[in-house]
N, C-alpha and C positions, 0 to 999 in steps of 0.2 A: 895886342891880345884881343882876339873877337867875345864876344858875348857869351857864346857858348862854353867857352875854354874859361874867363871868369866865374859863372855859374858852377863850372864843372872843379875849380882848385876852391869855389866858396863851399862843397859839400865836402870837396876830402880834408879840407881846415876843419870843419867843424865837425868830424866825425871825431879827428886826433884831441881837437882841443877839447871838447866836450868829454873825452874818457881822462885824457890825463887832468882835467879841472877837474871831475869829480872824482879820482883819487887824493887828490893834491887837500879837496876842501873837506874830505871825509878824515883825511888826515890830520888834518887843523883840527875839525870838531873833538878830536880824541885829546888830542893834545892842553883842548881846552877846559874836557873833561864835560862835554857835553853830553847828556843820553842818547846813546845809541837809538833807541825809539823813533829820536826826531830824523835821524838822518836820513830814511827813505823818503818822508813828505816836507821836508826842508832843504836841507844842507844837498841831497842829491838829486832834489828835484830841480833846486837853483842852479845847480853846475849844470845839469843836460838844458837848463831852456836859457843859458848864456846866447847859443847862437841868435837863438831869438832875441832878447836883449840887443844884444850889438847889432841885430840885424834894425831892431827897432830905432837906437839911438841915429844909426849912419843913415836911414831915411828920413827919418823928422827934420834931421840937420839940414840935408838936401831940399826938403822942402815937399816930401813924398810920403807924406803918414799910412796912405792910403795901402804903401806896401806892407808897414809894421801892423795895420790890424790885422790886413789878408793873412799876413804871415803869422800871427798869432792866434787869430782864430779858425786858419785852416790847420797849423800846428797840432791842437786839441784836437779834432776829426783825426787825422790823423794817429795822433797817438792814440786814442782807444780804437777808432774802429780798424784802423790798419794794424797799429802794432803791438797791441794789447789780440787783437783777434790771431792774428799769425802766433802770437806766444800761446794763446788758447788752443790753438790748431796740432802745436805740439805736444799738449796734455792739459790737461785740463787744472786749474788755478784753486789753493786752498786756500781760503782768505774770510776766516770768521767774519761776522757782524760787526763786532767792537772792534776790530782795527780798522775799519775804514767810517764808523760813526760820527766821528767831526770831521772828517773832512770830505767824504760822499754827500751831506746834503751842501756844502758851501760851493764843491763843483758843478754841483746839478740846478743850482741859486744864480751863479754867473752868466750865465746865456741870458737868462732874464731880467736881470738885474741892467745887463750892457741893452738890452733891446728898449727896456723902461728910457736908458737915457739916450737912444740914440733915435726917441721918438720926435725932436724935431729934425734930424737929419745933420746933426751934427755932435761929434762928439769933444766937450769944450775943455780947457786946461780946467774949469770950477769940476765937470765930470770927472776928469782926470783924477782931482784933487780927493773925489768921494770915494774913488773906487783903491786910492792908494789907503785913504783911510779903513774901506774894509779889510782889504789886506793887513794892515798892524793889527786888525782884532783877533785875524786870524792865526797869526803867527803868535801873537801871545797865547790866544788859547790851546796852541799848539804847544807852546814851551811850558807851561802847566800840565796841560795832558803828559808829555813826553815822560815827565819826572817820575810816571806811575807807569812807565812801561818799558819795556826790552823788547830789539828785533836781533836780528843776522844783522844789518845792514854793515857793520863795519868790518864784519868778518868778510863779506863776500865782494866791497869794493874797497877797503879801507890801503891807506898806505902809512907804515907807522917810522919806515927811518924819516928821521929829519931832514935830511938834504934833499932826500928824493920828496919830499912832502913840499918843499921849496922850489923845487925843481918844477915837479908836476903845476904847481899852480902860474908858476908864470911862464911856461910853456905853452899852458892851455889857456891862458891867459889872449897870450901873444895869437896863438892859431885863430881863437875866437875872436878876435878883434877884427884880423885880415878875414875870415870868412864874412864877418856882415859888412864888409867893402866888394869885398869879390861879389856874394850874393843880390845886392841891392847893385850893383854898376851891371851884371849880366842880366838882372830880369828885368831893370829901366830899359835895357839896350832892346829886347825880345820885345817887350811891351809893343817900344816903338816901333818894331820891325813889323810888327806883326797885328799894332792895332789893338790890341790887346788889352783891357782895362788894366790899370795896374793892381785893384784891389784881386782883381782874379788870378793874375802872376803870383801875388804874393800869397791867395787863400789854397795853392798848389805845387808851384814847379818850388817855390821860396821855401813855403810850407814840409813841404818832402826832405829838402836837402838841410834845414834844418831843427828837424827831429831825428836825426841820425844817432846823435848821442842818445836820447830816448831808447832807440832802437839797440845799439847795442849793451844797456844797461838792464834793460827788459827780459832780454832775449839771454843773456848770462845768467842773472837772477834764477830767471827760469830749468837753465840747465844745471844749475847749482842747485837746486832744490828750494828757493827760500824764495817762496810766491808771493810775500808779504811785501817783499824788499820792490819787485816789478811793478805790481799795482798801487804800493806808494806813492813810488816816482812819477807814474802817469799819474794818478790825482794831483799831488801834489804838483807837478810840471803845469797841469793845466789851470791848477787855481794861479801859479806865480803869469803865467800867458796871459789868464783874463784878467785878471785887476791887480798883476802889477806892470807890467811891459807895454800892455796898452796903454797904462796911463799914464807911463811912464814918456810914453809918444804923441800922445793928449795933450802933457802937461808943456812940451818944448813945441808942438804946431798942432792947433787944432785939428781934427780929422770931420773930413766932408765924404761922404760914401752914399753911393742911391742907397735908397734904403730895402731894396727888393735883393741886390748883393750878400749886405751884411744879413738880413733874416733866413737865406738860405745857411748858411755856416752856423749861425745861430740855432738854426732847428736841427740839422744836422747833429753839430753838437752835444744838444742836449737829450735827444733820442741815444745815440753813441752812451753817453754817463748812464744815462738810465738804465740802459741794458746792462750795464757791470754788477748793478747790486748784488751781492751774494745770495743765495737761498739763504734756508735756515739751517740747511747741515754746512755752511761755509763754501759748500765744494763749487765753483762756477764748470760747466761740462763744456767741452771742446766744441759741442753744436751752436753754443753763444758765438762761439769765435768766427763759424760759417756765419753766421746773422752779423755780425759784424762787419767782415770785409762783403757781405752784402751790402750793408750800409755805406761802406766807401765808394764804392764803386757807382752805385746809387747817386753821390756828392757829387764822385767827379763829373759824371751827364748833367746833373743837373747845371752847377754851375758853370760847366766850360757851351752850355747852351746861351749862356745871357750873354 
């Protein structure tokens, strides 16, 4: 199996496993009797950023961190400015203030937060350790908030027989697991073919193939009408990408990356988050969405220059 054919069964793994996890876990959360609330910026944003996840564990193992930060924080670029702007493109997003209040400033916080520690040029299992600790502040304040709120979200992905709830999870269990093998063995193989930094491989071609789930979680939401449930998922997907999966890849190999690499995705990034805010009538209008995949397109020059 050449490189490209790996790469290529690591996206269509993670597209299946990524929609059947997050049926399977939205599932679960019902069954647990969890608020509905939380499962756009928790429960669904966990299940689409698995590929990421497994992509992160199968490099660090390897001995290749370098792919799971590229991969997670070109991830974030990606999900807002490409796949949140393409769902803007479609119509334009209603998303009051107070739904996205705790978790729009902690997305907008992470860029800087990773750039603070990665100020001497490396990012260490102790970093690792702070940023996993942000993350459980966030997720509690998360399970508190939730208890005083209702979404759609489990109308519009939930699965509630049991068997299929079983099913789905360890299906998409299984897919995701073979995609961060498939995806990390074809963009080492490209890397090397091509000379290619690996942090770049992964802030792109890794990047793209897995936010797929992202993509079709975003993009249904949207056509279903429940804008709250899309733009959850991307915050929420992108806070679990920066301080948990990184650290998660911190914590098993340290991570060494130039540091002119990591601050382009970084600024990136956090220009992308910024630009979501809602106004103050809630509505975000479709011309965000053109400034948007401006913004990507933007990323991808910039970085596939270095």
């Amino acid at each position: 199996m050449n490189d490209y054919t790996a790469l290529l069964l690591g996206v269509v793994c993670a597209g299946l496993g990524g929609e059947l996890f997050v049926r399977g876990s939205v599932g679960l959360a019902h069954w647990a009797r969890v608020s509905p609330g939380i499962i756009g910026v928790t429960v669904a944003a966990l299940a689409t950023s698995s590929p990421e996840l497994s992509v992160s564990i199968s490099s660090a193992l390897v001995g290749k961190p370098q792919i799971a930060l590229g991969d997670a924080l070109g991830s974030n670029v990606v999900n807002v400015a490409l796949i949140l702007g393409l769902a803007l493109i479609i119509s334009g997003i209603q998303s009051p203030r107070d739904s996205v209040k705790r978790d729009f400033p902690v997305a907008l916080l992470i860029p800087v937060f990773t750039a603070v520690l990665f100020l001497d040029g490396e990012l260490s299992r102790v970093d690792g350790f702070l940023m996993i600790s942000m993350f459980i502040a966030w997720i509690v304040a998360a399970v508190v908030e939730a208890r005083k709120q209702r979404s759609a979200a489990e109308d519009v992905l939930g699965e509630q027989r049991r068997w299929l709830v079983v099913v789905s999870c360890l299906a998409g269990f299984v897919f995701l697991v073979a995609a961060g093998n498939f995806i990390v063995a074809g963009a080492r193989g490209i890397a090397v073919a091509f000379g290619v930094d690996e942090f770049i491989i992964g802030a792109t071609i890794v990047a793209i193939g897995t936010s797929v789930p992202e993509l079709a979680t975003t993009v249904m939401a949207k056509i279903r009408g429940h804008d709250e449930v899309g733009l959850g998922t991307i915050l929420g997907s992108n806070i679990f990408n920066g301080i948990f999966i990184v650290a998660v890849a911190a914590m098993i190999h340290p991570i060494i990356v130039p540091w002119h690499e990591v601050a382009i995705a970084l600024v990136f990034g956090l220009v992308a988050v910024a630009f979501v805010y809602p106004p103050r009538n809630g509505f975000i209008q479709r011309k965000r969405g053109v400034f948007l995949l401006g913004v990507y397109v933007a990323y991808l020059v910039t970085i596939l220059q270095q």
